[in-house]
C-alpha positions as CSV (number, residue, x, y, z in Angstrom):
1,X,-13.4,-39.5,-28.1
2,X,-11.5,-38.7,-25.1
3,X,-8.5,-37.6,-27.0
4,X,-10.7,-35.3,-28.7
5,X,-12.0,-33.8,-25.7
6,X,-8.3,-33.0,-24.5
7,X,-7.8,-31.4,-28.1
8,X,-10.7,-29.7,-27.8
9,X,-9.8,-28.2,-24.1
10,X,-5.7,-27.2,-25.3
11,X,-7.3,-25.6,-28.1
12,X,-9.7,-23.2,-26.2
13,X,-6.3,-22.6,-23.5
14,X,-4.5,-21.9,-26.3
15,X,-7.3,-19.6,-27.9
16,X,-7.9,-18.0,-23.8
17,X,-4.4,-17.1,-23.6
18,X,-3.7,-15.5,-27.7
19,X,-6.7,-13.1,-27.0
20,X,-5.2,-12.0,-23.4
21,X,-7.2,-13.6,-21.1
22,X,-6.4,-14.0,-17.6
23,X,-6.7,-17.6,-16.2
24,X,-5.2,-17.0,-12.6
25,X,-7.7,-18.3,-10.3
26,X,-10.0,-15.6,-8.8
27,X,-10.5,-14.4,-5.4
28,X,-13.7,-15.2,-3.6
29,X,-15.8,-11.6,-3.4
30,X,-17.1,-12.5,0.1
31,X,-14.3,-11.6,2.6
32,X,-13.4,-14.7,5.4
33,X,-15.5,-15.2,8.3
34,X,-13.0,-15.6,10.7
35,X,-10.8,-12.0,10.3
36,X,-11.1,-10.5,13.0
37,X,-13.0,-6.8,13.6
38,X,-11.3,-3.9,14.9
39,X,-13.8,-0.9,16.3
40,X,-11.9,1.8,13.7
41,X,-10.4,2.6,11.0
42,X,-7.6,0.3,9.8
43,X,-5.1,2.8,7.8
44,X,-1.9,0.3,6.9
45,X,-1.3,-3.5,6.8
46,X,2.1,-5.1,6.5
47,X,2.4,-9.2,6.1
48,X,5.6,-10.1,7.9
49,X,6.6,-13.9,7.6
50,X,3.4,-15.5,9.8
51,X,1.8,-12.1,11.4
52,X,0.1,-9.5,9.6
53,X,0.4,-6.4,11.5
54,X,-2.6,-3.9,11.2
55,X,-2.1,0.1,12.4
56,X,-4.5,2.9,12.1
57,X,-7.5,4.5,14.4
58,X,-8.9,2.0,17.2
59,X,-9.0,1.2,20.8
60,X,-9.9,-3.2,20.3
61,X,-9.2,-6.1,17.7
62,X,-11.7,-8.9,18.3
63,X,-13.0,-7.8,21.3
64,X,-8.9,-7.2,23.2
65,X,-7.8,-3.6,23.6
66,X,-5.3,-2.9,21.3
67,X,-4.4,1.1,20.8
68,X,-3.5,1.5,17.1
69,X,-1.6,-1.3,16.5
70,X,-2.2,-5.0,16.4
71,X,-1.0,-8.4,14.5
72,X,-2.7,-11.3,13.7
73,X,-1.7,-14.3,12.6
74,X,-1.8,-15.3,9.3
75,X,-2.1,-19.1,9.4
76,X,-5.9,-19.0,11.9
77,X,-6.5,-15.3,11.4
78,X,-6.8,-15.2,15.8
79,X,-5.2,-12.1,17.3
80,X,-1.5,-12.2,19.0
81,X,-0.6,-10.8,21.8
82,X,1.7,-8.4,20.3
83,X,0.1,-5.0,21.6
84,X,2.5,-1.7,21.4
85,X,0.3,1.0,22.6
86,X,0.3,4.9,20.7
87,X,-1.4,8.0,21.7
88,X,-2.5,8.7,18.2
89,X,-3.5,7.4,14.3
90,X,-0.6,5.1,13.0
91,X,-0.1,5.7,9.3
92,X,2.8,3.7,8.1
93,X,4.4,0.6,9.2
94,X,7.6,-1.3,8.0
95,X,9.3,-4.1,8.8
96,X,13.6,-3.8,9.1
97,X,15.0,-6.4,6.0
98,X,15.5,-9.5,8.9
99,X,11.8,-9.0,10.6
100,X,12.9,-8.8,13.7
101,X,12.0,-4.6,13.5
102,X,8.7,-3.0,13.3
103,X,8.5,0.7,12.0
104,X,5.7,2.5,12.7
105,X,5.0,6.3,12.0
106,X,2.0,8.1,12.5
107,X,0.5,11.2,14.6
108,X,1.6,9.7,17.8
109,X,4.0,11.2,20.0
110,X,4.2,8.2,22.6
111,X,4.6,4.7,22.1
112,X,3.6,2.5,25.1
113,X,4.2,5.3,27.2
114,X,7.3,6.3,25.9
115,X,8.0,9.2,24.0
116,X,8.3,9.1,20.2
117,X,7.6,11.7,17.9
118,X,5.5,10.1,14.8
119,X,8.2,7.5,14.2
120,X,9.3,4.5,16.5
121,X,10.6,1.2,16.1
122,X,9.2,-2.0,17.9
123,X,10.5,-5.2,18.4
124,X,8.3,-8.0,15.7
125,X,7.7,-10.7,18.6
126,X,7.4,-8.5,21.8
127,X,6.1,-5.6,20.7
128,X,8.3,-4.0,22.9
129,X,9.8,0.1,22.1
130,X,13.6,-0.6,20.7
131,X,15.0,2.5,22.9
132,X,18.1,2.5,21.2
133,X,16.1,3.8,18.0
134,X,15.8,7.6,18.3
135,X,14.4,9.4,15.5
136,X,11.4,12.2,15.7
137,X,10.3,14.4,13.5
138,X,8.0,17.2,13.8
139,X,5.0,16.5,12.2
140,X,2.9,13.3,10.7
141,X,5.2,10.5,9.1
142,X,2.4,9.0,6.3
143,X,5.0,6.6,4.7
144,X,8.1,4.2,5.5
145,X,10.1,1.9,3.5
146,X,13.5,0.0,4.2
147,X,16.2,-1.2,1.9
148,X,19.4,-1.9,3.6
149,X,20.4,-0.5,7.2
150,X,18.4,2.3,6.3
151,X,15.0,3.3,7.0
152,X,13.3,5.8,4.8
153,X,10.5,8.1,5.7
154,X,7.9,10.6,4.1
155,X,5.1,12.8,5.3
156,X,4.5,16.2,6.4
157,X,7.4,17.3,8.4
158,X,9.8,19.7,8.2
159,X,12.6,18.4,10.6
160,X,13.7,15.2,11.8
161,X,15.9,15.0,14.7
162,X,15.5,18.6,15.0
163,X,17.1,19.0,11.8
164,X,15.2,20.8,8.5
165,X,14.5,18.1,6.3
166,X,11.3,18.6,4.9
167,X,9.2,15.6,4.0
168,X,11.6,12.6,2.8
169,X,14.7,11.2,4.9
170,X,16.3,8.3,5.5
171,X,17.8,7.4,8.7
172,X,20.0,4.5,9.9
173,X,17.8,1.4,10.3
174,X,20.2,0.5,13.9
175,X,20.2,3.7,15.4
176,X,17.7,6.7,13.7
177,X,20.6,8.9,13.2
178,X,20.1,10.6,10.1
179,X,22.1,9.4,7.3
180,X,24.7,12.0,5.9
181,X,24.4,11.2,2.6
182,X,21.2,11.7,2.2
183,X,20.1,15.0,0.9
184,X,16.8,14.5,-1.2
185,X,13.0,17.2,0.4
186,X,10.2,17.6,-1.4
187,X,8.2,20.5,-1.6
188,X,4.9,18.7,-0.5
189,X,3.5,15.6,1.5
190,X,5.0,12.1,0.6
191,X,2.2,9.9,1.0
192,X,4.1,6.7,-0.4
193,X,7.1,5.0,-0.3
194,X,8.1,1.9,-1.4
195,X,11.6,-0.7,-2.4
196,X,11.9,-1.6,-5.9
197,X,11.8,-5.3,-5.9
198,X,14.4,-7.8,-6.1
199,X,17.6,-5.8,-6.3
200,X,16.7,-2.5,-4.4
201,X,18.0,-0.2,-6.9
202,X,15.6,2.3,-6.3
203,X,13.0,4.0,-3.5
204,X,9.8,4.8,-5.0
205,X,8.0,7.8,-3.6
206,X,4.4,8.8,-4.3
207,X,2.3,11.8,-3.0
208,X,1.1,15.6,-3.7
209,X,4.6,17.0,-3.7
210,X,6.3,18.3,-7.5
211,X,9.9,18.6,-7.1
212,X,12.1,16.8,-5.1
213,X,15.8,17.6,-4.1
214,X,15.5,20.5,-6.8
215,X,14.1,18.1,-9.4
216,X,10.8,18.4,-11.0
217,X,9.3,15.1,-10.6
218,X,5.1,15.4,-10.2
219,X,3.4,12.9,-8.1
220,X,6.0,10.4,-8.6
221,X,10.0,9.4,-8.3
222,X,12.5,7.4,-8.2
223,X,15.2,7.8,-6.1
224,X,18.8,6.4,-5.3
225,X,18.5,4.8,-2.3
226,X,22.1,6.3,-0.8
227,X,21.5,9.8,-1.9
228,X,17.7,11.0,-2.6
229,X,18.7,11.5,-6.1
230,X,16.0,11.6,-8.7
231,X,17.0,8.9,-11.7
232,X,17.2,10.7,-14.6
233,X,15.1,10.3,-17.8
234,X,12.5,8.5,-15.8
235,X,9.4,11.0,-15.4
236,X,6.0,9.6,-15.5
237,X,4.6,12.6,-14.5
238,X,1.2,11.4,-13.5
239,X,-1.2,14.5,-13.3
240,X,-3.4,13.3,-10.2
241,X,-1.4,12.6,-6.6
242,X,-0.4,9.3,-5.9
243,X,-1.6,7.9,-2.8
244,X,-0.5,4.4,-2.9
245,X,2.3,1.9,-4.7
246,X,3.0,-1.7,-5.6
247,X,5.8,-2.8,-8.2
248,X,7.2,-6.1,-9.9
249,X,10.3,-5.9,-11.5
250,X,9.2,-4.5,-15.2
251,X,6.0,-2.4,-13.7
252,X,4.9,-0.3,-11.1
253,X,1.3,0.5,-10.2
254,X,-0.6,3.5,-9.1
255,X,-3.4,4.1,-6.9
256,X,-4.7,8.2,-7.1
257,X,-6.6,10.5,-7.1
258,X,-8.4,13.9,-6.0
259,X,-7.1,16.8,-7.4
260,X,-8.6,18.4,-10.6
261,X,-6.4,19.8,-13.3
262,X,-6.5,20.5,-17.2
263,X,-5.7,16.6,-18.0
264,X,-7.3,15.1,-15.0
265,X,-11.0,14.6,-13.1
266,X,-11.3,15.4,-9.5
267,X,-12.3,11.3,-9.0
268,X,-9.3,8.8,-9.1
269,X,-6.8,7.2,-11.0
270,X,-5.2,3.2,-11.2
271,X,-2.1,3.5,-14.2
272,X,0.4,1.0,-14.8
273,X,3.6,2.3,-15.6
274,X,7.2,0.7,-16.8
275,X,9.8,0.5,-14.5
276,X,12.5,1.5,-17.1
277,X,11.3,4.1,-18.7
278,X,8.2,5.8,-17.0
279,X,6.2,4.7,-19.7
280,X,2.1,4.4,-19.2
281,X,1.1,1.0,-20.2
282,X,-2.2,1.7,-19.0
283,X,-4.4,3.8,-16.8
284,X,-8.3,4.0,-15.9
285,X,-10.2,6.4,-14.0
286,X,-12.7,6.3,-11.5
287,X,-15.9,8.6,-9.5
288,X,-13.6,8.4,-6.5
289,X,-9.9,8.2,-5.2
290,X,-7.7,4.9,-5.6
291,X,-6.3,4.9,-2.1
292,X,-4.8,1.4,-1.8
293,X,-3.3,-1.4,-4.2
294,X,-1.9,-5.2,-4.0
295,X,-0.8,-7.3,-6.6
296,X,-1.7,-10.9,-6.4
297,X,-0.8,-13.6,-9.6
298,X,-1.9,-11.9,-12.7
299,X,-4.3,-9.4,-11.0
300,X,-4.1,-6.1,-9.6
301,X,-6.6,-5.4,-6.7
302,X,-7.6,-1.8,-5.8
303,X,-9.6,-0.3,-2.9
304,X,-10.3,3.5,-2.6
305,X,-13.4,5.6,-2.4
306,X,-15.0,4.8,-5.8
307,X,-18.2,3.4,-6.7
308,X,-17.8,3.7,-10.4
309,X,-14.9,2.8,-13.1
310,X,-16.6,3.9,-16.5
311,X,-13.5,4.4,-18.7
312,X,-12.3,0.7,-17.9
313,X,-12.3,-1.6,-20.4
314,X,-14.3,-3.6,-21.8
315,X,-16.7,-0.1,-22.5
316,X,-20.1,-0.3,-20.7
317,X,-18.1,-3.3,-18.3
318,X,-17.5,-0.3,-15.5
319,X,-20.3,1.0,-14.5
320,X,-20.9,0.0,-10.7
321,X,-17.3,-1.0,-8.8
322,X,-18.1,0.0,-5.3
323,X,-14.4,0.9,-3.6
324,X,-12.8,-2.6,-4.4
325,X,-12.2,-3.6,-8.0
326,X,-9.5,-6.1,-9.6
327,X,-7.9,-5.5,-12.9
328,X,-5.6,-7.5,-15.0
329,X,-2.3,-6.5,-14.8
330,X,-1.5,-6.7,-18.3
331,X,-4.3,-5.0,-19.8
332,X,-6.0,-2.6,-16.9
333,X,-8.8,-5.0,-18.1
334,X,-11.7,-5.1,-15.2
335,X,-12.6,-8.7,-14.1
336,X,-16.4,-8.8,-13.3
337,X,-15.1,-12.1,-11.4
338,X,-14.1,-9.9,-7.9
339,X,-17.0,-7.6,-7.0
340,X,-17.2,-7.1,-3.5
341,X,-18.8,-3.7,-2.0
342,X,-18.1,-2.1,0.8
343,X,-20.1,0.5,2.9
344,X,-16.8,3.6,3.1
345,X,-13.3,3.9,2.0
346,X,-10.4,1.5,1.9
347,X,-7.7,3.0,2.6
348,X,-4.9,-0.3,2.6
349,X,-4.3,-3.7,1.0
350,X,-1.6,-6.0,1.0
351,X,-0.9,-9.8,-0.1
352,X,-0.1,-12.7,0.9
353,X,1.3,-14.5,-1.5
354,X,2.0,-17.8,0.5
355,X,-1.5,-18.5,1.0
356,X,-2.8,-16.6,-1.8
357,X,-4.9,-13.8,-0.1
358,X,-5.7,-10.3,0.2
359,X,-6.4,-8.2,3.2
360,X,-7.7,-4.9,3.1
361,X,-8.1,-2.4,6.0
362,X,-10.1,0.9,6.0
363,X,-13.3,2.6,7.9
364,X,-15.7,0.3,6.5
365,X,-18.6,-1.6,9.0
366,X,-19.9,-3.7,6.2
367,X,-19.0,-5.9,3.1
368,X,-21.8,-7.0,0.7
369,X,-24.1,-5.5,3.4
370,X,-22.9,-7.8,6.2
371,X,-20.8,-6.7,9.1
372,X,-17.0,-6.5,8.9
373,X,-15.6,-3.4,10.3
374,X,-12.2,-2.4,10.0
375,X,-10.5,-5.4,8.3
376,X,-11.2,-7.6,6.1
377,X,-9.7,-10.8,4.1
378,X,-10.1,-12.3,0.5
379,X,-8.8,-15.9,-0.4
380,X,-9.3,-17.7,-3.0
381,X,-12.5,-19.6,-4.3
């Protein structure tokens, strides 16, 4: 009998895993106890070795004053005393490829009471201003990314260092000069920018912009890391901007939304595209912006503004998906497992894979109608 009931079990595996379905284990839907709260909105999160660092709008993490930026530790989930001080919203934050570097770039034009212009670096354990890192720009820096000794950066400006260079740059990670190589603009915001995994090959950028050094490339690109240059043949062309990215080696994921054109709603968009040809393998839409996306094992988890995914399959499976939702990463597939609902937007997410969890950040006060403001954090069941 009991070999029997082992046949019986390898045979529904086996019959799970022909028809596509996903046997990862799934996240709990109610978010950990012990995270702490800020008292505003949490905008970016970056996991760096044992600290997640946290930037956006607030003036206290768990009850400590903490101005806009903050790290926690990602073993207890307590507060550190790392505790770099801006004057306005941090937007972006990046780590330099050893961890010893934090990037930050924002609306801020002093760090700790030192003056940087929407872009600083910041020692990882101190939290102290690296003074030797001089780069400024004028005007909002939404997105960072390293690869290298540089340090790559996107937003709203037109100069950096006092130099045109509107939108996209990359600087040296060691000293913020810019990088002479470099020659890549784009004619509108880049809200995203990320490394291609594994062997760097490629920057990712994301945002409301359509051509970039010269190139038409809508909503999304990828770019030579030493020049800007646009890799040819590889266009997905998504027709909604892209406000946030995650990638694996064979596919990169989208999280948009909010502009309405002939081929696109004015709510949001999660596709999966190839990273070798621009391909779609697969794209939903939602009632409201994708603003934020994590992969974790065979899932991809999405925060945004949404409270409905109707064109997701399984049909009549999407109805009510209030600003978090987890897909299958093969299939776009919805799984009813992960439901949690949050109160307002969430606006960031990232993993951590070590301990298998998720952390999201936005303006939300409440989760499944109980109080968590700012931050919050998923682990397994």
């Amino acid at each position: 009998m009991r070999r029997i009931f082992l046949l019986l079990i390898m045979i529904g595996v086996a019959l799970l895993l022909a028809s596509g379905v996903a046997l990862a284990a799934a996240l709990s839907s109610s978010p950990d106890k012990r995270t702490v709260q800020t008292d505003g909105a949490v905008r970016t999160i970056l996991r760096v070795g044992s600290k997640i660092y946290i930037g956006g709008s607030f003036t206290s993490v768990a009850g400590e004053p903490r101005s806009n930026l903050a790290a926690i530790n990602a073993k207890t989930g307590r507060l550190t005393g790392w505790a770099p001080k801006t004057n306005g919203q941090v937007r972006a934050l990046a780590a330099s490829p050893n961890g010893t570097r934090i990037y930050a770039g924002g609306a801020f034009t002093s760090v700790s009471g030192i003056a940087h212009r929407h872009v600083v670096a910041i020692s990882a354990s101190t939290g102290r201003v690296e003074r030797r890192w001089k780069t400024g720009t004028d005007s909002a820096v939404l997105s960072l990314a390293t690869s290298g000794s540089r340090v790559y950066l996107g937003g709203r400006f037109l100069k950096v260092n006092g130099r045109k260079q509107a939108r996209l740059a990359a600087v040296e990670g060691a000293t913020g000069k810019l990088s002479p190589r470099w020659a890549a603009t784009a004619d509108d915001d880049v809200q995203v920018l990320l490394r291609s995994p594994k062997n760097s090959r490629r920057i990712y950028a994301g945002g409301q912009f359509k051509r970039i050094a010269g190139h038409w490339r809508r909503h999304l690109a990828a770019l030579d890391p030493r020049t800007g240059t646009p890799r040819r043949g590889w266009r997905p062309d998504p027709c909604y901007p892209v406000i946030d990215l995650a990638a694996t080696s064979r596919s990169i994921y989208v999280a948009g939304g909010g502009l309405a054109t002939q081929n696109c709603n004015a709510g949001g968009w999660a596709e999966a595209f190839r990273s070798d040809n621009g391909a779609s393998r697969w794209r939903i839409s939602s009632n409201g912006d994708f603003q934020a996306v994590a992969l974790l094992g065979g899932e991809v988890y999405y925060g945004g503004h949404f409270k409905a995914i109707p064109s997701a399959p399984p049909p009549g499976d999407g109805k009510r998906w209030v600003r978090f939702a987890a897909v299958e990463r093969a299939t776009g597939r919805l799984d009813a497992r992960w439901k949690p609902t949050a109160d307002t937007g969430v606006w960031a997410m990232t993993t951590d894979h070590k301990r298998k969890r998720v952390y999201a950040g936005g303006g939300f006060r409440k989760i499944n109608g109980q109080r968590k403001q700012g931050l919050a954090r998923f682990s397994e069941r």
